[in-house]
C-alpha positions in Angstrom: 83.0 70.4 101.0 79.6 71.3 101.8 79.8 74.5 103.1 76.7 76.1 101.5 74.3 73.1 102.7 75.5 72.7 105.7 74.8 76.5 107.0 71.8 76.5 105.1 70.9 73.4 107.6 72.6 75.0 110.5 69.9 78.0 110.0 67.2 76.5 109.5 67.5 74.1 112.2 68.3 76.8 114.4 64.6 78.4 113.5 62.5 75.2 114.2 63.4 76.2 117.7 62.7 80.2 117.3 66.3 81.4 116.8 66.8 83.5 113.7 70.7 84.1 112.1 72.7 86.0 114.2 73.6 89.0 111.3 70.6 89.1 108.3 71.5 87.2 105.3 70.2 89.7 103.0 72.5 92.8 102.0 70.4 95.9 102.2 68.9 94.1 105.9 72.3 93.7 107.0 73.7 97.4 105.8 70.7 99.2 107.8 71.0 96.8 110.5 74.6 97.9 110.7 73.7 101.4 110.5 71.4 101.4 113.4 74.3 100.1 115.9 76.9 103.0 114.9 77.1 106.2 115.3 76.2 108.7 112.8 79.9 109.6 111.9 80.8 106.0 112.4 78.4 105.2 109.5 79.5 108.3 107.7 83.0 107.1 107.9 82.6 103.4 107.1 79.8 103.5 104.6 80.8 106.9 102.6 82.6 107.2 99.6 84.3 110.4 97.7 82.6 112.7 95.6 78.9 112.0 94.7 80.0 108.4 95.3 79.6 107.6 91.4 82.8 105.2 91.8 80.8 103.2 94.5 77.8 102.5 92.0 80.2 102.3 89.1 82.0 99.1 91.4 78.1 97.8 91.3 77.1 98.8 88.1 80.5 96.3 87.0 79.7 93.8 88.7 76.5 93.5 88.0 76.5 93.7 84.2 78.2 90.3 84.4 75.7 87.1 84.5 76.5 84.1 85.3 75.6 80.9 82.6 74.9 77.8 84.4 75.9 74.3 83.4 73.7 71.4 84.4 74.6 67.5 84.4 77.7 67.4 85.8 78.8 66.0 89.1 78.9 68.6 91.9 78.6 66.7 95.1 82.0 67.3 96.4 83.3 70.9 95.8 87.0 72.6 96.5 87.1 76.1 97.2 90.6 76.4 98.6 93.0 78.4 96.5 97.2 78.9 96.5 98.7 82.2 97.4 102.4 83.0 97.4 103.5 79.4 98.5 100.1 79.5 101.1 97.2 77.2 100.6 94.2 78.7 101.9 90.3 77.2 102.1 88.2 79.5 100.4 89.1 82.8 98.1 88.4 85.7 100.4 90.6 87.9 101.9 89.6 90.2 105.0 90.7 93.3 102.9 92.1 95.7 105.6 89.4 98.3 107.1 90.9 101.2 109.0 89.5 103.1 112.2 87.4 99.8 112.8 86.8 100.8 116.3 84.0 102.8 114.5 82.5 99.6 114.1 82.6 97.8 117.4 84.9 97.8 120.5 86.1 94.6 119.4 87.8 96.4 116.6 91.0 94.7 114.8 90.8 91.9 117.4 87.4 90.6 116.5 87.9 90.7 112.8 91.3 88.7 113.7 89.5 86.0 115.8 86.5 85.9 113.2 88.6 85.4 110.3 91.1 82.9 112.3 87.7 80.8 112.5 87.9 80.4 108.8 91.0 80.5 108.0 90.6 83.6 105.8 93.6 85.6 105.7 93.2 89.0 107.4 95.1 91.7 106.3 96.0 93.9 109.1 95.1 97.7 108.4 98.1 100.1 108.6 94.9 102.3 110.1 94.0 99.8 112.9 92.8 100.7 116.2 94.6 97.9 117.8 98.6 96.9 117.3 99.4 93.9 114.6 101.2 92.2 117.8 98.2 92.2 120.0 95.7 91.0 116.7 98.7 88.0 115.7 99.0 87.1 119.4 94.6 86.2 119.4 95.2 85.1 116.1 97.6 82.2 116.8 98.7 80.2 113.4 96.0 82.0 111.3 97.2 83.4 108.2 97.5 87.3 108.2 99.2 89.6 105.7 99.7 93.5 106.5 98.8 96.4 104.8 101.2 99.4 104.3 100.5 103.1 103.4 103.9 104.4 102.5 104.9 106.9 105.1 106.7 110.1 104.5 109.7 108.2 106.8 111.6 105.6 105.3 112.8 104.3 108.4 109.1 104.0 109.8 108.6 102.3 107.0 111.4 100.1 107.4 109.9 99.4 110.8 106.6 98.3 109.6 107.9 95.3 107.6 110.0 94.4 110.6 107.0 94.1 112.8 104.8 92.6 109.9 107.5 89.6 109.7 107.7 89.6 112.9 104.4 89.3 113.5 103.8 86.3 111.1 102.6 88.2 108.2 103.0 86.1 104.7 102.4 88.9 102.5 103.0 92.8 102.3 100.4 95.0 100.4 101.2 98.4 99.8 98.1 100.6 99.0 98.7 103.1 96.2 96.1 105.1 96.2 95.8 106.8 99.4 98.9 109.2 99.2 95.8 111.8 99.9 92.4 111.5 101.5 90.0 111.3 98.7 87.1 114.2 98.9 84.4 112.6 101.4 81.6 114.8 101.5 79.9 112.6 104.6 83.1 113.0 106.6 83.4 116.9 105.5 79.9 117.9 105.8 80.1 116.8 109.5 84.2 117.8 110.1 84.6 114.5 111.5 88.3 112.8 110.6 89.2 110.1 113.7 92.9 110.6 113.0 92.3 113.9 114.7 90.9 112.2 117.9 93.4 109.9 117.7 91.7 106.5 116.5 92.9 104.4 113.9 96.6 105.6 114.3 97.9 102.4 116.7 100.1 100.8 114.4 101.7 104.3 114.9 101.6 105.0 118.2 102.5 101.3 119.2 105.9 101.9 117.2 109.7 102.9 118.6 110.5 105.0 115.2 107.4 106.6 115.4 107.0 107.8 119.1 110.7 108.6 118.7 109.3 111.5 116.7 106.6 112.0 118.7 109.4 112.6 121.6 111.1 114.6 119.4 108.1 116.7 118.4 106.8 117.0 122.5 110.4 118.3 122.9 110.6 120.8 120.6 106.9 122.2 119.7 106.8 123.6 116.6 104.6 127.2 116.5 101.1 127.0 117.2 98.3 128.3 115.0 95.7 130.2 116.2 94.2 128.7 119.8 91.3 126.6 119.6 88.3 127.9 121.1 87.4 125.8 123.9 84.3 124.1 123.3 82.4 120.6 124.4 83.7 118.8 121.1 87.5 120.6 121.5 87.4 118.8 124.8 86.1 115.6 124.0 88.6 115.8 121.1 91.2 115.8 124.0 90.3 113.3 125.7 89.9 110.9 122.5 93.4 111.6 121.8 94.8 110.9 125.8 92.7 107.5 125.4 94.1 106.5 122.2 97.6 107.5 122.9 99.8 104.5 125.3 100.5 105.7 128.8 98.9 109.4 127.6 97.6 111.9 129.9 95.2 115.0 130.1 98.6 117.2 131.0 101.1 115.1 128.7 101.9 116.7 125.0 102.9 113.2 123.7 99.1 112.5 122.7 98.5 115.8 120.4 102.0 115.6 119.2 101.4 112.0 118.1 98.1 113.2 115.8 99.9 116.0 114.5 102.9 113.8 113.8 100.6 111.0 111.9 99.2 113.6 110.1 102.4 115.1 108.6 103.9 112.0 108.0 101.0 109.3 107.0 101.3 109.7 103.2 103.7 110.7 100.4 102.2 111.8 97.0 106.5 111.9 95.3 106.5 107.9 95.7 107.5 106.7 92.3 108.2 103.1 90.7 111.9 103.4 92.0 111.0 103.6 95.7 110.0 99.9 95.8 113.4 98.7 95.7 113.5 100.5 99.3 111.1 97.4 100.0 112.1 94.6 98.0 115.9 95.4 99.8 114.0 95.3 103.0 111.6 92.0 103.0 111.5 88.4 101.5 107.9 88.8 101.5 106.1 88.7 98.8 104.8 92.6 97.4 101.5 92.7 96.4 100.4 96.5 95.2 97.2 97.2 95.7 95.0 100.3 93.5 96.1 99.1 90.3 93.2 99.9 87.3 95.1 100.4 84.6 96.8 97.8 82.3 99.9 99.6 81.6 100.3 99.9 85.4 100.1 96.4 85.4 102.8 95.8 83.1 105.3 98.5 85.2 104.2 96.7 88.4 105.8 93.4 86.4 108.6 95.1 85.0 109.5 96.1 88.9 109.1 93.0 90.1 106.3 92.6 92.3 105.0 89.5 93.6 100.9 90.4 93.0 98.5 93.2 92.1 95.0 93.8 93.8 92.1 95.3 91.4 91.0 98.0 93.8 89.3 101.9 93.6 90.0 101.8 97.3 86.0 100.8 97.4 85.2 104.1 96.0 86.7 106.3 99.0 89.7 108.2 96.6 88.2 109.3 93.3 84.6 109.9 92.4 83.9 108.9 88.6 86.5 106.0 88.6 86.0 102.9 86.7 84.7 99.9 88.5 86.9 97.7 89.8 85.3 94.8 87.9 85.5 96.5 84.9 89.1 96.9 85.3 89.8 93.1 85.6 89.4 91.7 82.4 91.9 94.0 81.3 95.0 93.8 83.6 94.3 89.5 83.8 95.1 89.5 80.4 97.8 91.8 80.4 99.2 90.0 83.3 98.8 86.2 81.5 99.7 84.5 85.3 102.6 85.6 85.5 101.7 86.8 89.3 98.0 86.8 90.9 95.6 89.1 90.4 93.1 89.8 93.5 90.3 91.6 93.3 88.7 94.6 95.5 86.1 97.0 95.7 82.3 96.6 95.9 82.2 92.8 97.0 78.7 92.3 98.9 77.9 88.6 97.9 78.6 85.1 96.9 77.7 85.7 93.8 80.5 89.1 93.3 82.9 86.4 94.6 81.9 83.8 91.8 81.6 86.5 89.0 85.5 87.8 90.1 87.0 84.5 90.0 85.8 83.6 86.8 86.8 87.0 85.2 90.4 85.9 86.2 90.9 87.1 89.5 93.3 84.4 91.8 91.2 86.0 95.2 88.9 88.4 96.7 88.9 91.0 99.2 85.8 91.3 101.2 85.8 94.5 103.8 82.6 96.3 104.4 80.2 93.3 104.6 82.2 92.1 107.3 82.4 95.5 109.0 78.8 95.7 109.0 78.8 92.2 110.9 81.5 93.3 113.6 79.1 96.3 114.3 75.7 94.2 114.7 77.3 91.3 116.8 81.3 91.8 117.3 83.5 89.0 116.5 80.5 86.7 116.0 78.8 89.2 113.8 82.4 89.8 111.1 82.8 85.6 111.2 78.8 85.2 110.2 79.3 87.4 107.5 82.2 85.9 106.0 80.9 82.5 106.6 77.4 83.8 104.6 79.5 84.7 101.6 81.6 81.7 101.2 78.7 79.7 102.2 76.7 81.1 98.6 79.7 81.2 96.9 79.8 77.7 96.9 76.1 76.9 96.4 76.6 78.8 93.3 79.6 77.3 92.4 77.8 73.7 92.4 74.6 75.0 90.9 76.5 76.6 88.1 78.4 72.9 87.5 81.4 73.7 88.9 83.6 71.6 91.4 86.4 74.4 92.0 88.1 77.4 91.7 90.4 76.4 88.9 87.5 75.9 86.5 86.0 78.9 86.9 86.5 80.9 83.7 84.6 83.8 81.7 82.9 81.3 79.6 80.9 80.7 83.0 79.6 84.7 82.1 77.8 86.8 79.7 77.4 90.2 79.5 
């Protein structure tokens, strides 16, 4: 494989004849790029993180205190960058880490990131926030892999539901996010009161659901006792209408669409889940369990001792708790606690190539990737999130061959310094 030459050439072919790169190559030009195209609570949603957002640098500041040690001499002219997954083989390391309320982004939403990522052959894993239902995203998608995220609902039997659709939707792994069981504090979201749940986006793996608008049904039938009346402004009634769009069949006089937000919002999260509740799942699924928000080593070890099929190296991208460690700081720690007996994937503050290279060779078996292709669905849709992707793999292996190395499995930290 060539990958990194070849859309090298493909560029600068394309600019003998005046055409420049569809997304910028550079990260800062594509992040303000990306800014420009959404909206200023789209951008505070998307690109914000909790607190003073000390956990976002800290991912960065991890990262980068790793350097990579080239080798010279050795034969590099063909390169493999395909990996193994839970029985899957798949032809580079990233993973589309799942990105909720991507409508934010682009109309294209869930469906563009699906057909971008179907391009590659990256698996995609479906937000349990989407703004479009996993059936509709696996139907565009057609054999590509996907996997499906699950936030761990207050209802075990809509949880139950969500790993009957993910099978039978094709999903080929189940990863069940840890550390959202309560909004992080997000100053960009608070300082502006803007949450999309409340208009209704990023809820349509919930509103696309039969145990779900069962209690929706339920809820419209029997209203609990309202709070104090909203006073009717221009925002409380383009608030309404959000919510009618987003909400299936929904109209301006139906109470199914405000029932449904108030119902997500009751239900979306529960902070009791313990270690036990996973054999709720592992009764429910053959599909492999990958937990994802683990940073500590001993959580590791319990996430063994439970039996899980995988663990992700994630702060949640520094959305939940201002101060954490860096995820790549993390790493070294729980691989070696680990000692392959399942993978460990890595996530949280990914921009480059070169991220991708350094996580590998600390140990991780894969890499999540979400905001840089985010930035790329809002600049040019589908076309945009696919470039992206295709950039960072693309430099990946360039510095993979430039660093004498032929593939993944060679990649280790004596390939690092710090």
């Amino acid at each position: 494989m060539n990958l990194g030459r070849d859309t090298q050439s493909s560029i600068y072919r394309a600019g003998a004849s005046g055409r420049l790169p569809i997304v910028p190559t550079d990260w800062h030009a594509l992040e303000t790029s990306a800014k420009r195209r959404m909206s200023p609570a789209a951008w505070a949603y998307i690109a914000g993180s909790s607190g003073s957002e000390q956990t976002s640098a800290n991912n960065r500041n991890a990262l980068d205190a790793w350097q990579i040690v080239p080798r010279v001499l050795r034969d590099v002219a063909e390169r493999d960058l395909g990996i193994d997954l839970f029985g899957h083989h798949y032809p580079t390391p990233l993973i589309a880490a799942p990105v909720g309320v991507i409508e934010l982004a682009h109309r294209e939403a869930d469906i563009g990131v699906g057909r971008a990522t179907a391009a590659l052959g990256i698996p995609y894993i479906f937000s349990g926030q989407a703004s479009r239902p996993m059936e509709e995203v696996a139907q565009i998608m057609g054999d590509a892999p996907r996997w499906f995220q699950l936030y761990w609902s207050t209802s075990d039997e809509l949880v139950a539901s969500f790993v009957d659709r993910a099978e039978a939707s094709g999903a080929q792994a189940l990863v069940v996010t840890l550390d959202t069981h309560m909004l992080g504090w997000r100053p960009r979201d608070l300082d502006i009161a803007y949450l999309p749940f409340i208009r209704g986006m990023g809820i349509a793996q919930y509103t696309s659901d039969p145990v779900f608008r069962q209690l929706v049904a339920e809820r419209s039938a029997h209203p609990r006792p309202a709070g104090p009346k909203p006073r009717i402004t221009p925002e409380t009634i383009r608030t309404l209408f959000a919510m009618t769009r987003n909400y299936p069949g929904g109209t301006l006089r139906s109470p199914e669409p405000r029932a449904a937000v108030e119902t997500f919002l009751d239900i979306f999260s529960r902070s009791s889940l313990t270690w036990d509740n996973l054999a709720f799942l592992r009764e429910r699924t053959t599909l492999p369990i990958v937990l994802k928000g683990i940073l500590h080593p001993d959580d590791a070890s319990l996430a063994l001792d439970h039996g899980v099929d995988g663990i992700v190296v994630s702060n949640h991208a520094g959305r939940q708790i201002d101060g954490a460690i860096g995820s790549a700081a993390a790493l070294p720690g729980i691989v070696e606690r680990v000692a392959g007996r399942v993978p460990v994937l890595f996530d949280s503050g990914v921009r480059s190539g070169s991220d991708v290279f350094r996580a590998l060779a600390l140990g991780a078996s894969g890499v999540l990737v979400g905001r840089p292709y985010t930035y790329g669905l809002a600049i040019a849709g589908a076309a945009g999130a696919e470039a992206v992707l295709r950039n960072i793999v693309a430099e990946f292996d360039l510095i993979l061959g430039l660093s004498g190395h032929r593939n993944v499995a060679e990649l280790t930290p004596d390939a690092l310094t710090k």
